[in-house]
Backbone and ligand atoms as CSV (ligand in chain L), in Angstrom:
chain,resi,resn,atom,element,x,y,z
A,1,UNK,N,N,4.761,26.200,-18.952
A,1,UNK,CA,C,3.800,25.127,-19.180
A,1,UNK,C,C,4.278,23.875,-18.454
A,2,UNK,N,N,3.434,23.690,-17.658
A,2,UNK,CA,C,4.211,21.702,-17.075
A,2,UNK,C,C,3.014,20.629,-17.419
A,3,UNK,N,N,3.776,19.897,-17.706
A,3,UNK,CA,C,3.618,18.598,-18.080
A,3,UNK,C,C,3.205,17.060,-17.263
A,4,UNK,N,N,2.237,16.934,-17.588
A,4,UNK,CA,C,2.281,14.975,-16.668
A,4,UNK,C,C,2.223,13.963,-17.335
A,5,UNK,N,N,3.161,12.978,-17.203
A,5,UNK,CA,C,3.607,11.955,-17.548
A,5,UNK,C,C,1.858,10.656,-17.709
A,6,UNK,N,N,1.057,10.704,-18.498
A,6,UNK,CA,C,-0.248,10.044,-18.698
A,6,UNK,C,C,0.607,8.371,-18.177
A,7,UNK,N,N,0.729,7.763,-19.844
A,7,UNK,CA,C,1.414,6.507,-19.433
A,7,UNK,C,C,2.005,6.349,-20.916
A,8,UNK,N,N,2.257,5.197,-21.465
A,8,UNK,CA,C,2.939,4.348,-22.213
A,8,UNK,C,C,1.542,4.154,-23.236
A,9,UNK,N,N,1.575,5.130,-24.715
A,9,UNK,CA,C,1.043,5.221,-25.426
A,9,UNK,C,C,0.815,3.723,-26.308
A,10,UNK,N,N,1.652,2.822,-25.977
A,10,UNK,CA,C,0.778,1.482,-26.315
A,10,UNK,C,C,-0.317,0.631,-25.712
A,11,UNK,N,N,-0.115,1.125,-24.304
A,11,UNK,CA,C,-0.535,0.593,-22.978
A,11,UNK,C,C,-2.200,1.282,-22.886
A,12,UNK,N,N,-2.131,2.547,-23.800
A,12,UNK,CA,C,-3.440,3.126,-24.055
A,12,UNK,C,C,-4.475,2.783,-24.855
A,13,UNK,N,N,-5.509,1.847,-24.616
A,13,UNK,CA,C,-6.552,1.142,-25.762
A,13,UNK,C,C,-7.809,2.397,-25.502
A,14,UNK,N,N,-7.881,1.736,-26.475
A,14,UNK,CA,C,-9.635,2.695,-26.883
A,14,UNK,C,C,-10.926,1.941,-25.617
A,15,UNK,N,N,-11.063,3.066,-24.989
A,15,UNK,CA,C,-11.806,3.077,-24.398
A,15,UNK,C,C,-11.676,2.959,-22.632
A,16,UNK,N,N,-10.126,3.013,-22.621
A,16,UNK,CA,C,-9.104,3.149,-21.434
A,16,UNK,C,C,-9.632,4.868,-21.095
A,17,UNK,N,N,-9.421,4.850,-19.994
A,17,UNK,CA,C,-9.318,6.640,-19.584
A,17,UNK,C,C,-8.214,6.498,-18.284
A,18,UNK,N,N,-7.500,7.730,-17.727
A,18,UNK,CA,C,-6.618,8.020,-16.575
A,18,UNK,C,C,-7.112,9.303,-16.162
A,19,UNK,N,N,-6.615,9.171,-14.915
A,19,UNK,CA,C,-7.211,10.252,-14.442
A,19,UNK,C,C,-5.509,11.214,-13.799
A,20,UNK,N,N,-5.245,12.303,-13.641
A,20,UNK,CA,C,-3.663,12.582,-13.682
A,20,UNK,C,C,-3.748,13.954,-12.460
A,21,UNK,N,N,-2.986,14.361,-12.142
A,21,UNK,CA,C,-2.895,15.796,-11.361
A,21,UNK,C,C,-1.690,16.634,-11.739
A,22,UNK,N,N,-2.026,17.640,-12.129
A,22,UNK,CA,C,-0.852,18.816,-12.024
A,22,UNK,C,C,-1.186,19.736,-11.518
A,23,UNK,N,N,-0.474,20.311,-10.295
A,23,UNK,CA,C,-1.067,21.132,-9.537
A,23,UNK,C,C,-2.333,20.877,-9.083
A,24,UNK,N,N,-2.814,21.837,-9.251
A,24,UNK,CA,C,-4.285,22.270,-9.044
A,24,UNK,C,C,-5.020,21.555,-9.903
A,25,UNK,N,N,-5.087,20.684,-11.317
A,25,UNK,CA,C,-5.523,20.564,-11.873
A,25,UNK,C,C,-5.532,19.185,-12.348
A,26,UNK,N,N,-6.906,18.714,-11.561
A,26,UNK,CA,C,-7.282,17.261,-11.969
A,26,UNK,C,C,-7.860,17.081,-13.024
A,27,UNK,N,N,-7.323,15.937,-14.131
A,27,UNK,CA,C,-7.766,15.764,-15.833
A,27,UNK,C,C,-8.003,14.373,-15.775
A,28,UNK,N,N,-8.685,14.214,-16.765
A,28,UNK,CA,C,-9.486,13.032,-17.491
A,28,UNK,C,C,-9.120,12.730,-18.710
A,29,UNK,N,N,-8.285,11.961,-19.118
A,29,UNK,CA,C,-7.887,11.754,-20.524
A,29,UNK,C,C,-8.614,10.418,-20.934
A,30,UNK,N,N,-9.315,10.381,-22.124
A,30,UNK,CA,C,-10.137,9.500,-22.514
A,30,UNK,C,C,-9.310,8.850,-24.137
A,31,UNK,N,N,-9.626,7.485,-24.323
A,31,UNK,CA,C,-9.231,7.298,-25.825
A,31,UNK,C,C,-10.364,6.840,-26.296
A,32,UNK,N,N,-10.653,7.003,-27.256
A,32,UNK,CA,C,-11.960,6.977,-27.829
A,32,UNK,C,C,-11.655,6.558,-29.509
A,33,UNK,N,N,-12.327,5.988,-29.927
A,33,UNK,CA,C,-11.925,5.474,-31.525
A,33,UNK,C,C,-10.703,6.040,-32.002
A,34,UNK,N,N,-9.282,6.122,-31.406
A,34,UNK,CA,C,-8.184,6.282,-31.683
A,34,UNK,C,C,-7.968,7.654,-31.506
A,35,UNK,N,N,-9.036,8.796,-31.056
A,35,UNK,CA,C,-8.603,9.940,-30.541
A,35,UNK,C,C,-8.471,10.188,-29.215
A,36,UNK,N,N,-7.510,11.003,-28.445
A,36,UNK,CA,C,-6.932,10.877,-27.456
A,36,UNK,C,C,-7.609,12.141,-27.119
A,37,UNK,N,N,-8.607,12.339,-25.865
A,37,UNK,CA,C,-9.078,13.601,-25.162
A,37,UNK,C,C,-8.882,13.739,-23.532
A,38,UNK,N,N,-8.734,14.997,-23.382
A,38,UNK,CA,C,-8.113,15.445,-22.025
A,38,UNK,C,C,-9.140,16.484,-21.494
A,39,UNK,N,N,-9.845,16.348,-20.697
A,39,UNK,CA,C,-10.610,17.565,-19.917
A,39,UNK,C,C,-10.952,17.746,-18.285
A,40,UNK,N,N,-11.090,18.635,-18.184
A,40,UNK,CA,C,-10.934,19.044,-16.527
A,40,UNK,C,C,-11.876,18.035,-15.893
A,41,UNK,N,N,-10.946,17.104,-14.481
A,41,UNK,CA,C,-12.152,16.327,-14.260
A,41,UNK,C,C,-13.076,16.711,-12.712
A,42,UNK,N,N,-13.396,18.248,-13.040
A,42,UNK,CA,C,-14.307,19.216,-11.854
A,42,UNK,C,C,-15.724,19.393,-12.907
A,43,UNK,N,N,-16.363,18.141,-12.898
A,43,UNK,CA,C,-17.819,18.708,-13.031
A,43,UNK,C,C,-18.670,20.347,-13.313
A,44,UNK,N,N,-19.376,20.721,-14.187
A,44,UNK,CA,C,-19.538,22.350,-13.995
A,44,UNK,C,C,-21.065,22.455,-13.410
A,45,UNK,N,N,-21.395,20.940,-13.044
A,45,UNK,CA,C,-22.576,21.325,-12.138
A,45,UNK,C,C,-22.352,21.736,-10.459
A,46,UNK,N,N,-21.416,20.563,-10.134
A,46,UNK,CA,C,-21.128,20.900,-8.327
A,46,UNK,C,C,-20.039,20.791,-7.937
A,47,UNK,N,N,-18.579,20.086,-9.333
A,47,UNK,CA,C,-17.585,19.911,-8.662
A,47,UNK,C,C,-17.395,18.637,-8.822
A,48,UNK,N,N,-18.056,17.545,-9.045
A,48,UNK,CA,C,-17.988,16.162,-8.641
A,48,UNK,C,C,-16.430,15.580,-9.385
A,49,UNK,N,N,-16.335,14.284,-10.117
A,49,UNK,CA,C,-15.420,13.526,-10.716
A,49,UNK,C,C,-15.866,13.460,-11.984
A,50,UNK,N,N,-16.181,14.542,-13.022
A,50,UNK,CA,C,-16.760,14.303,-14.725
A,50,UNK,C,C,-16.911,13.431,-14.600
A,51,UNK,N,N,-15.058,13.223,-15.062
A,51,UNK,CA,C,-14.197,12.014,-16.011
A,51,UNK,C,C,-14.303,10.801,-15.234
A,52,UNK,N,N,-15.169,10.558,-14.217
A,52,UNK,CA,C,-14.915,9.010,-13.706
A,52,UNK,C,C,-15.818,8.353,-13.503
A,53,UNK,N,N,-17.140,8.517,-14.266
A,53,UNK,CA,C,-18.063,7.890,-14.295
A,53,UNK,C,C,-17.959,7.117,-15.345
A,54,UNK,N,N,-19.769,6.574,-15.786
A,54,UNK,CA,C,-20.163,5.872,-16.813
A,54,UNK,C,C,-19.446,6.837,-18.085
A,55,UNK,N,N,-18.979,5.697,-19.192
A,55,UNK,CA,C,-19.168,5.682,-20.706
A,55,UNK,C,C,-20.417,5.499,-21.195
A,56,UNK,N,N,-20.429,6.037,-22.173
A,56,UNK,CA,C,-21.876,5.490,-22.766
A,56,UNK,C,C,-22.554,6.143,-24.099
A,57,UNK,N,N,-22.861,5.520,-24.977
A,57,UNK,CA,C,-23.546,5.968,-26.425
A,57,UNK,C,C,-24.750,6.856,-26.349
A,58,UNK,N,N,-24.124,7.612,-26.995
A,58,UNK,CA,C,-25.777,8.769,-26.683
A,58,UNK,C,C,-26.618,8.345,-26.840
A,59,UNK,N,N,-27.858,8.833,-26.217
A,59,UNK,CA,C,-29.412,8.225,-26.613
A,59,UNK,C,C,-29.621,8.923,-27.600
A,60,UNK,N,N,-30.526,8.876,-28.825
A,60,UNK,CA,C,-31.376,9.451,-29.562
A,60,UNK,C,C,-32.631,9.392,-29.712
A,61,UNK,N,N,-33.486,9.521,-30.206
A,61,UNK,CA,C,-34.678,9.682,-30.524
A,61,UNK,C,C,-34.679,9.798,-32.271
A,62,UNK,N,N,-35.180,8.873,-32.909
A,62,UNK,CA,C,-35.325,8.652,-34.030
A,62,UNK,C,C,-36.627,8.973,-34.366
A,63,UNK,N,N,-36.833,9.339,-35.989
A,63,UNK,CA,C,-38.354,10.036,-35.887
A,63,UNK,C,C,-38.953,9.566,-37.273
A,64,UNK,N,N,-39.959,9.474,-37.458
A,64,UNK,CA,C,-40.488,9.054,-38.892
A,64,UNK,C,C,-40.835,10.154,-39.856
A,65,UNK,N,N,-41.229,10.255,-41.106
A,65,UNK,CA,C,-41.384,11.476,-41.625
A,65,UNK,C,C,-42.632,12.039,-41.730
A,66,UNK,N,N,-43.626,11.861,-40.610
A,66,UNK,CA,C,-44.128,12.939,-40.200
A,66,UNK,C,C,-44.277,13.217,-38.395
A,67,UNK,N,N,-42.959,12.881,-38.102
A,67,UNK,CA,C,-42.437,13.414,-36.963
A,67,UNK,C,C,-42.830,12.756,-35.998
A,68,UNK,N,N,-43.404,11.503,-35.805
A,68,UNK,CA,C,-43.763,10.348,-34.937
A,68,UNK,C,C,-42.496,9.787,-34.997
A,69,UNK,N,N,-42.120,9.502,-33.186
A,69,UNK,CA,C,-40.843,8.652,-32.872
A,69,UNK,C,C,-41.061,7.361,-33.186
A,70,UNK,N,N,-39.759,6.856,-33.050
A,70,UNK,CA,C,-39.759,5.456,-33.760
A,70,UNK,C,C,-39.264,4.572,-32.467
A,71,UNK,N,N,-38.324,5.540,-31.646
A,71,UNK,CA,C,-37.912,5.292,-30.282
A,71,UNK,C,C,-36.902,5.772,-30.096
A,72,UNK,N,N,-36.343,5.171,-28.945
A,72,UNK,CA,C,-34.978,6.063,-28.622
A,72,UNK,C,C,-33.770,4.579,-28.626
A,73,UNK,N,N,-32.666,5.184,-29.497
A,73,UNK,CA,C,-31.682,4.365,-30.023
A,73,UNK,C,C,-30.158,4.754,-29.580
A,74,UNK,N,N,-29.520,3.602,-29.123
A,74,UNK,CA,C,-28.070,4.220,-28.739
A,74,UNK,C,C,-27.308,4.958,-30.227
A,75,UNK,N,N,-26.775,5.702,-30.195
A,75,UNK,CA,C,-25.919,5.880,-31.558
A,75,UNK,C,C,-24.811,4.950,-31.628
A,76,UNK,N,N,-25.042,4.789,-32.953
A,76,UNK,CA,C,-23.384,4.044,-33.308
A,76,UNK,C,C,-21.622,4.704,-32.882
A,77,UNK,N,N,-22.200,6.781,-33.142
A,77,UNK,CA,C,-21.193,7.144,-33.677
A,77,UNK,C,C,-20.563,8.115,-31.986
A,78,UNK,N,N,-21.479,8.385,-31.349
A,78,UNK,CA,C,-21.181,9.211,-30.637
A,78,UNK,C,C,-21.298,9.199,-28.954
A,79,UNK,N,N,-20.596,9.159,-28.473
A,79,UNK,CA,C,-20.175,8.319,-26.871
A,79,UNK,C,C,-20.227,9.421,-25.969
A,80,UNK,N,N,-20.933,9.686,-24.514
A,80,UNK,CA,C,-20.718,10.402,-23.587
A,80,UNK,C,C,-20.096,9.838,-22.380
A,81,UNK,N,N,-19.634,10.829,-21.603
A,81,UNK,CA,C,-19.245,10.470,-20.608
A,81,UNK,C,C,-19.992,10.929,-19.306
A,82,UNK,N,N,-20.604,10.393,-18.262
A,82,UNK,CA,C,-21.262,10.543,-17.416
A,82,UNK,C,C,-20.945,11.123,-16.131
A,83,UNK,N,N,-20.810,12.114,-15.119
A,83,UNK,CA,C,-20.793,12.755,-13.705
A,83,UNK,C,C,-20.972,11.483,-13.236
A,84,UNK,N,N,-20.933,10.914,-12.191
A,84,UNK,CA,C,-21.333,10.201,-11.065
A,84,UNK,C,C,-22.321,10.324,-10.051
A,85,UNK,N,N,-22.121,12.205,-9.851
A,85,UNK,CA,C,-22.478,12.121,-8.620
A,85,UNK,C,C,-23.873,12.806,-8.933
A,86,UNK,N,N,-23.906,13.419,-10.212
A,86,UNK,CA,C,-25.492,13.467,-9.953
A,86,UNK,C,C,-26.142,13.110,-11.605
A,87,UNK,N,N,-25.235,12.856,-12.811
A,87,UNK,CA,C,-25.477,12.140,-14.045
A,87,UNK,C,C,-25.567,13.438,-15.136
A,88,UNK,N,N,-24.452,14.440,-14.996
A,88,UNK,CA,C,-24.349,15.282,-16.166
A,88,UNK,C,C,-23.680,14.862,-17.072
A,89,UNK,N,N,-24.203,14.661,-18.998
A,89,UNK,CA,C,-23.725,14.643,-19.729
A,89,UNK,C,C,-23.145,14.801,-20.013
A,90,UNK,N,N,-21.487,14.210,-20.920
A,90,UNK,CA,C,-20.463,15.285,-21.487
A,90,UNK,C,C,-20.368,14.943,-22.965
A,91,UNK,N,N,-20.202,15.656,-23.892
A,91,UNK,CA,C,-19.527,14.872,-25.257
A,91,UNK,C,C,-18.040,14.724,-25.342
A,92,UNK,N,N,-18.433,13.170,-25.109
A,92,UNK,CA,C,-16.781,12.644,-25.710
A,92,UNK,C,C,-16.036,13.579,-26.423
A,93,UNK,N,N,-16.285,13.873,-27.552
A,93,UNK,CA,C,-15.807,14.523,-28.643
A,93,UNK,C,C,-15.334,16.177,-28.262
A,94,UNK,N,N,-15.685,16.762,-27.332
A,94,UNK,CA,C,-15.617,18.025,-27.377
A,94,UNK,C,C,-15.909,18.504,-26.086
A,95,UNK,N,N,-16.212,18.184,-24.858
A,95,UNK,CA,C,-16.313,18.239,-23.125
A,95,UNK,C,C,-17.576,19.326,-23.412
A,96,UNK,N,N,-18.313,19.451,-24.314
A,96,UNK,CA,C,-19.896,20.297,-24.099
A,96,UNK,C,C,-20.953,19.546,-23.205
A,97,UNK,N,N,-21.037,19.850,-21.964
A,97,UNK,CA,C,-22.708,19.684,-21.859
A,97,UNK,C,C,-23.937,19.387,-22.770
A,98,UNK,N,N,-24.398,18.400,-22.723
A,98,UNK,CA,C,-25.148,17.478,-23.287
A,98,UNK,C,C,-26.643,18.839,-23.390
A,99,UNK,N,N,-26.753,18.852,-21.974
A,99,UNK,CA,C,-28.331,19.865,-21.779
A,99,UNK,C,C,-28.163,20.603,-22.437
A,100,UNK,N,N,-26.844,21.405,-22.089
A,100,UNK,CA,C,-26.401,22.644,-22.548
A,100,UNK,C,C,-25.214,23.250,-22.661
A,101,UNK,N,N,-25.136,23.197,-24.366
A,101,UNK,CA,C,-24.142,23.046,-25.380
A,101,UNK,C,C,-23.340,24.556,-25.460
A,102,UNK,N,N,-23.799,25.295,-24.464
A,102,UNK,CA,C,-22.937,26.396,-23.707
A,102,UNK,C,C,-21.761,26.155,-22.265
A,103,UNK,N,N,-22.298,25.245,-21.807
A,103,UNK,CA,C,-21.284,24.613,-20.647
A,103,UNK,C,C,-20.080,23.355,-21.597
A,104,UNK,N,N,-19.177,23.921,-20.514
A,104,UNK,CA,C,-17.971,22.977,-21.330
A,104,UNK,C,C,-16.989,22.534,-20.823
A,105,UNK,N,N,-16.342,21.839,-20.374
A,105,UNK,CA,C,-15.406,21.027,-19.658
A,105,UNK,C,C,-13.968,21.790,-19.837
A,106,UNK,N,N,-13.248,22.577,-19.798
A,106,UNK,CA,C,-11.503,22.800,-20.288
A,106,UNK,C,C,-11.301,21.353,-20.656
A,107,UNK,N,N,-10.627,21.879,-21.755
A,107,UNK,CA,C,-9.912,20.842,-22.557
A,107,UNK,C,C,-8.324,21.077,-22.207
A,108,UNK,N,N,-7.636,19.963,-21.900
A,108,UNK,CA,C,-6.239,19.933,-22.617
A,108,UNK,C,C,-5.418,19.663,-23.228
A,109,UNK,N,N,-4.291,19.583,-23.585
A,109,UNK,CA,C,-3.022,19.136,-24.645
A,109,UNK,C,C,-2.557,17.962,-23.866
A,110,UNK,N,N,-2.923,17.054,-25.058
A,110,UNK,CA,C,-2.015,15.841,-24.698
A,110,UNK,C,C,-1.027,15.230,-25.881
A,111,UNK,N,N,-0.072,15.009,-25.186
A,111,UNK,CA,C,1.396,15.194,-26.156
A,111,UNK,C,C,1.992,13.753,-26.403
A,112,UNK,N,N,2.640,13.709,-27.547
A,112,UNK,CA,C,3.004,12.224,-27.222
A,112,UNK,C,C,4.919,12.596,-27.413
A,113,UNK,N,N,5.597,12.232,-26.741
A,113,UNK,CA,C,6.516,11.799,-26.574
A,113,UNK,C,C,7.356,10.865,-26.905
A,114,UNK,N,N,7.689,10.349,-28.130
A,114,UNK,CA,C,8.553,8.816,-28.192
A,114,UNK,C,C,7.494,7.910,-27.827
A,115,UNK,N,N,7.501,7.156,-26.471
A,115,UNK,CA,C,6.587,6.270,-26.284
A,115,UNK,C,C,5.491,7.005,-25.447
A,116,UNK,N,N,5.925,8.131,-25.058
A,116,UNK,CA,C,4.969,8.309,-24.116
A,116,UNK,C,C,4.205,9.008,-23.932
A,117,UNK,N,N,2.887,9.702,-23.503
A,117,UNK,CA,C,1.656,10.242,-23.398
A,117,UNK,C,C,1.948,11.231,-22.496
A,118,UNK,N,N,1.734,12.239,-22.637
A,118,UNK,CA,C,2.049,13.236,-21.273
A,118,UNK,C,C,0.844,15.028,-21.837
A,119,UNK,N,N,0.001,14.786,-20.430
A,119,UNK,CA,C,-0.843,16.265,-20.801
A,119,UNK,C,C,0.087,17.159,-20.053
A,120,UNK,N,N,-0.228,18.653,-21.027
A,120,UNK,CA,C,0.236,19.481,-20.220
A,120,UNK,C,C,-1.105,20.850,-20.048
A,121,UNK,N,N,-0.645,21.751,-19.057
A,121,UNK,CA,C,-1.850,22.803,-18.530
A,121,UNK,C,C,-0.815,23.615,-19.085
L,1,FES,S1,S,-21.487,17.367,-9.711
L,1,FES,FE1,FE,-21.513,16.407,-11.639
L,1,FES,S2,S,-23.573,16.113,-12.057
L,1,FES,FE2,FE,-23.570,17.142,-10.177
């Protein structure tokens, strides 16, 4: 298993991301309301940069109770991360495809060290 040195786990605020290489394998580590996520940053539409686009609060669609929208509302609770190069969804929370909750980003292990942050593949 090898390891990359992220950075200095104080130096990491919410809403910071890095982008890292090991080997073959370019990652996206995101901090997000105090959870720390790591996923492959190769797009599963063409390849692009996932992890280096827009942040951003999911849209919703809110509905009344007999199923007339009310509109579409950022969420409070739940944050995506955006492709660049052509605007595929990701969930923060879990690297699923937004469209489709069958596509999924590899996830990885990110470790903390004493002070320090380090993913490994
Ligand atoms: S390569 Fe990411 S959306 Fe097309």
């Amino acid at each position: 298993m090898a390891e990359q040195f992220v950075c200095k786990a104080a130096e990491f605020k919410d809403g910071d991301r890095r982008i890292v290489r090991i080997g073959k394998h370019e990652i996206g580590i995101f901090k997000h309301k105090g959870d720390i996520l790591a996923y492959s940053n190769y797009c599963l539409h063409q390849g692009g940069p996932a992890c280096e686009g827009l942040t951003i609060a999911r849209v919703e669609e809110h509905l009344n109770a007999d199923k007339t929208s009310k509109g579409l509302f950022f969420s409070e609770k739940d944050m995506n991360f955006v492709c660049p190069w052509h605007g595929m969804e990701y969930d923060m929370m879990t690297g699923e495809c937004i469209s489709d909750r069958k596509l999924k980003l590899k996830q990885y292990k990110v470790i903390t060290k004493g002070e320090d942050l380090y993913v490994s593949v």
